[in-house]
C-alpha positions as CSV (number, residue, x, y, z in Angstrom):
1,X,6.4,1.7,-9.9
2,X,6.2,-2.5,-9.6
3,X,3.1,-2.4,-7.5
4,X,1.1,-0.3,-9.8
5,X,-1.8,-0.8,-12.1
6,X,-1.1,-4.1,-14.2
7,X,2.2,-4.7,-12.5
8,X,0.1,-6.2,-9.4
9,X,-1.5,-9.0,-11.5
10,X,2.2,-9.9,-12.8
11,X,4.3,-10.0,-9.9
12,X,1.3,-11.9,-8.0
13,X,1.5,-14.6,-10.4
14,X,5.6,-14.7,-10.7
15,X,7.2,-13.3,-7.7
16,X,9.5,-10.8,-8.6
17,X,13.0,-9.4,-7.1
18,X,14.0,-5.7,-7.5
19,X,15.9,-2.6,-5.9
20,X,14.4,-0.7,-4.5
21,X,15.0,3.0,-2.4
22,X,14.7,2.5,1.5
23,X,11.9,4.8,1.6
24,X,9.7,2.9,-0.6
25,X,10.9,-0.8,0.9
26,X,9.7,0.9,4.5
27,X,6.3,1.5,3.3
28,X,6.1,-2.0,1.7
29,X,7.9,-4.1,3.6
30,X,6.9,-2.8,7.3
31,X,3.2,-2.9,6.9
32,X,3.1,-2.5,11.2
33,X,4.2,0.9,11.4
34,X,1.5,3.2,11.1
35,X,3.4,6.0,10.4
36,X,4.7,5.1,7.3
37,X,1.5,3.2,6.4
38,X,0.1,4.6,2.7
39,X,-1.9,3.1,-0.4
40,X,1.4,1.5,-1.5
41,X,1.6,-0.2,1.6
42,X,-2.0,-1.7,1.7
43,X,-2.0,-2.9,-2.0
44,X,1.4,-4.9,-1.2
45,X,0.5,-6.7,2.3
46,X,-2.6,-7.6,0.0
47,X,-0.9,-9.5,-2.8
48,X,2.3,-10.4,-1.6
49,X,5.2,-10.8,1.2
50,X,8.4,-9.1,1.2
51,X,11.8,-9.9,2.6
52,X,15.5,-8.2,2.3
53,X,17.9,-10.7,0.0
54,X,20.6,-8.1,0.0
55,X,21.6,-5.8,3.6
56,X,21.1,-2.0,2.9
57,X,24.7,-1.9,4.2
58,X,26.4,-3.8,1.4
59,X,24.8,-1.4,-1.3
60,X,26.0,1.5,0.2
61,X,27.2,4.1,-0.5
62,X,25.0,4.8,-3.4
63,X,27.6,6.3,-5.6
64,X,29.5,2.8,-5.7
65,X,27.1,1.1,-6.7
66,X,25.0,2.7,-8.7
67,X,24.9,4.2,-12.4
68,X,24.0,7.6,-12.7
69,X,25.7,9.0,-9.5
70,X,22.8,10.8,-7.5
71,X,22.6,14.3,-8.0
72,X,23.4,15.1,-4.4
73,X,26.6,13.7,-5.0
74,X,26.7,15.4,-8.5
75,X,26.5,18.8,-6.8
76,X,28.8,18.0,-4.1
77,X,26.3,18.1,-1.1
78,X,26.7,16.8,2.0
79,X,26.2,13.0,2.8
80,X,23.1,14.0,4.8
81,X,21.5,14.9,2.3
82,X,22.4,12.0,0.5
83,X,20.6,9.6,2.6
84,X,17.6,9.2,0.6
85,X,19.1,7.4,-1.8
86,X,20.1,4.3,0.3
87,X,18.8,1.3,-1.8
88,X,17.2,-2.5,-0.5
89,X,17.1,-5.1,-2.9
90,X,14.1,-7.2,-1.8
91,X,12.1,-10.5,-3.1
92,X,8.5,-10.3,-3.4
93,X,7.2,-13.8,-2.9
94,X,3.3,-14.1,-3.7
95,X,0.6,-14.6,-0.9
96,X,-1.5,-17.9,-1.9
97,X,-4.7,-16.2,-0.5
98,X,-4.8,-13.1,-1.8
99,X,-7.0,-9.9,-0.6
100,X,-7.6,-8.4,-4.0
101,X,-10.2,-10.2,-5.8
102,X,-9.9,-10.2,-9.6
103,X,-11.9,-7.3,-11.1
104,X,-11.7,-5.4,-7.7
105,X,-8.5,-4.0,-8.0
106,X,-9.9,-0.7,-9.6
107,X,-11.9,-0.3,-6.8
108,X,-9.5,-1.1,-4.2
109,X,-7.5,1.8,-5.8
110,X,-10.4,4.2,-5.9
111,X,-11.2,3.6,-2.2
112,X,-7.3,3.9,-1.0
113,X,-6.8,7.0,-2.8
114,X,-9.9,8.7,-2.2
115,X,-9.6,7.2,1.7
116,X,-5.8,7.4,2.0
117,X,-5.9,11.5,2.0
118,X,-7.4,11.3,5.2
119,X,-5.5,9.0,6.9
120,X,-5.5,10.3,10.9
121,X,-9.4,10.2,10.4
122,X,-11.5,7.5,11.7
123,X,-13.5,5.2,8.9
124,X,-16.9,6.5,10.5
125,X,-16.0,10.5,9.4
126,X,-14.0,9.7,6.8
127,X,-16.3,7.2,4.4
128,X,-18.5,10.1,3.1
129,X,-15.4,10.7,0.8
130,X,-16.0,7.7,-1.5
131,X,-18.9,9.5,-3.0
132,X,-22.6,11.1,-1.5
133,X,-24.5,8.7,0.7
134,X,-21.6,6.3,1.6
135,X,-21.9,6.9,5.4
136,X,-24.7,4.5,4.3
137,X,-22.1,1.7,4.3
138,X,-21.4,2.4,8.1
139,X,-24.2,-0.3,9.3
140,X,-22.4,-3.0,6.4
141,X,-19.3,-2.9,7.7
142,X,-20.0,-2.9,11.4
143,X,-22.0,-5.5,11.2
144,X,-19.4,-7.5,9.3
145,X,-20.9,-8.5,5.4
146,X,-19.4,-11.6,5.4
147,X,-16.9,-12.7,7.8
148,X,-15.5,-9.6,8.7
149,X,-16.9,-6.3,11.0
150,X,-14.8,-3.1,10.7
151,X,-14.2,-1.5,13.4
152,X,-15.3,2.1,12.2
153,X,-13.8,3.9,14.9
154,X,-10.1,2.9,13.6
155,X,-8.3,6.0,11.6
156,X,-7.6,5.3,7.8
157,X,-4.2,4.2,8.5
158,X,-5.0,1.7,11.1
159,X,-7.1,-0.8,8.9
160,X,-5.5,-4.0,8.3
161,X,-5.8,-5.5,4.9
162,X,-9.0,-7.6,6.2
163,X,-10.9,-4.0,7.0
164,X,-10.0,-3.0,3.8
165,X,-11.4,-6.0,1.8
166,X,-14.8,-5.6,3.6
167,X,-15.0,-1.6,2.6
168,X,-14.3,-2.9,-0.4
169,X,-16.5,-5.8,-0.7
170,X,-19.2,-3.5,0.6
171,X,-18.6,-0.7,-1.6
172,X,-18.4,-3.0,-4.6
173,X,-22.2,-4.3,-3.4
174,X,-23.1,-1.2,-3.2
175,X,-25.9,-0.2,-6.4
176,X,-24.8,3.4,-5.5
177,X,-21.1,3.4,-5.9
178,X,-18.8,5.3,-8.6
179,X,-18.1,3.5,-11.5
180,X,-14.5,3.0,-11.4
């Protein structure tokens, strides 16, 4: 995956254009709709912006396109279930202020995956799974370290990229906190 590990560093330097499925391009590329909101989709508003440089239409049908034919097709199923494989090429241009600090991005990934799970949770309930004694951070973030307060009612999903710098700014300050 592009937005992974390493990759991040790389295309935030660079920019980078690539094709990508429509499933993945929602998650990245419509970072307002909760419902599709995940730790893909947090790590990409952070570092970079997105837009479409080729219409989902013109690349459809997959099979003409594309190079190996998907296996639906291969197996003669029906275009329904087909539909996953509708491709978006997209650019993704570099944001100039960037959310991920360097040497944080181990930790941003350690408090989205361990955080993500619970996603229809609020913050308040959901903290204690970083790691014992991190409801402790609850008082940090509401009272904004920095120049940001979380609001700790707000389910997992609903954090903007801001209310996920602060948890992570706060669990990085944190003498308590996993090594990650």
């Amino acid at each position: 995956m592009i937005l992974c590990g390493r990759w991040v560093n790389i295309v935030a330097l660079l920019g980078h254009s690539d094709v990508l499925s429509q499933r993945v391009s929602a998650n990245t590329n419509n970072p307002d709709k909760l419902k599709n909101r995940c730790k893909l989709s947090v790590i990409a508003e952070a570092v970079a912006s997105f837009r479409e440089v080729v219409p989902a239409s013109i690349l459809q049908p997959y099979e003409d396109h594309f190079w190996p034919p998907s296996i639906a097709a291969a197996e003669g199923r029906s275009k329904k279930s087909r539909q996953n494989r509708n491709m978006v090429a997209i650019t993704m241009d570099p944001l100039l202020e960037q959310a991920i600090e360097k040497g944080l991005l181990d930790k941003w990934d350690y408090c989205l995956r361990k955080l993500f799970v619970l996603r229809s949770t609020p913050l308040k309930h959901a903290i204690s799974h970083l790691a014992p004694g991190a409801s402790t951070l609850l008082a940090t973030l509401a009272q904004g370290s920095g120049h940001h307060s979380v609001d700790t009612s707000k389910r997992m999903r609903e954090l903007s990229v801001q209310d996920w710098a602060a948890l992570v700014q706060a669990f990085h300050a944190w003498p308590f906190a996993p090594r990650c």
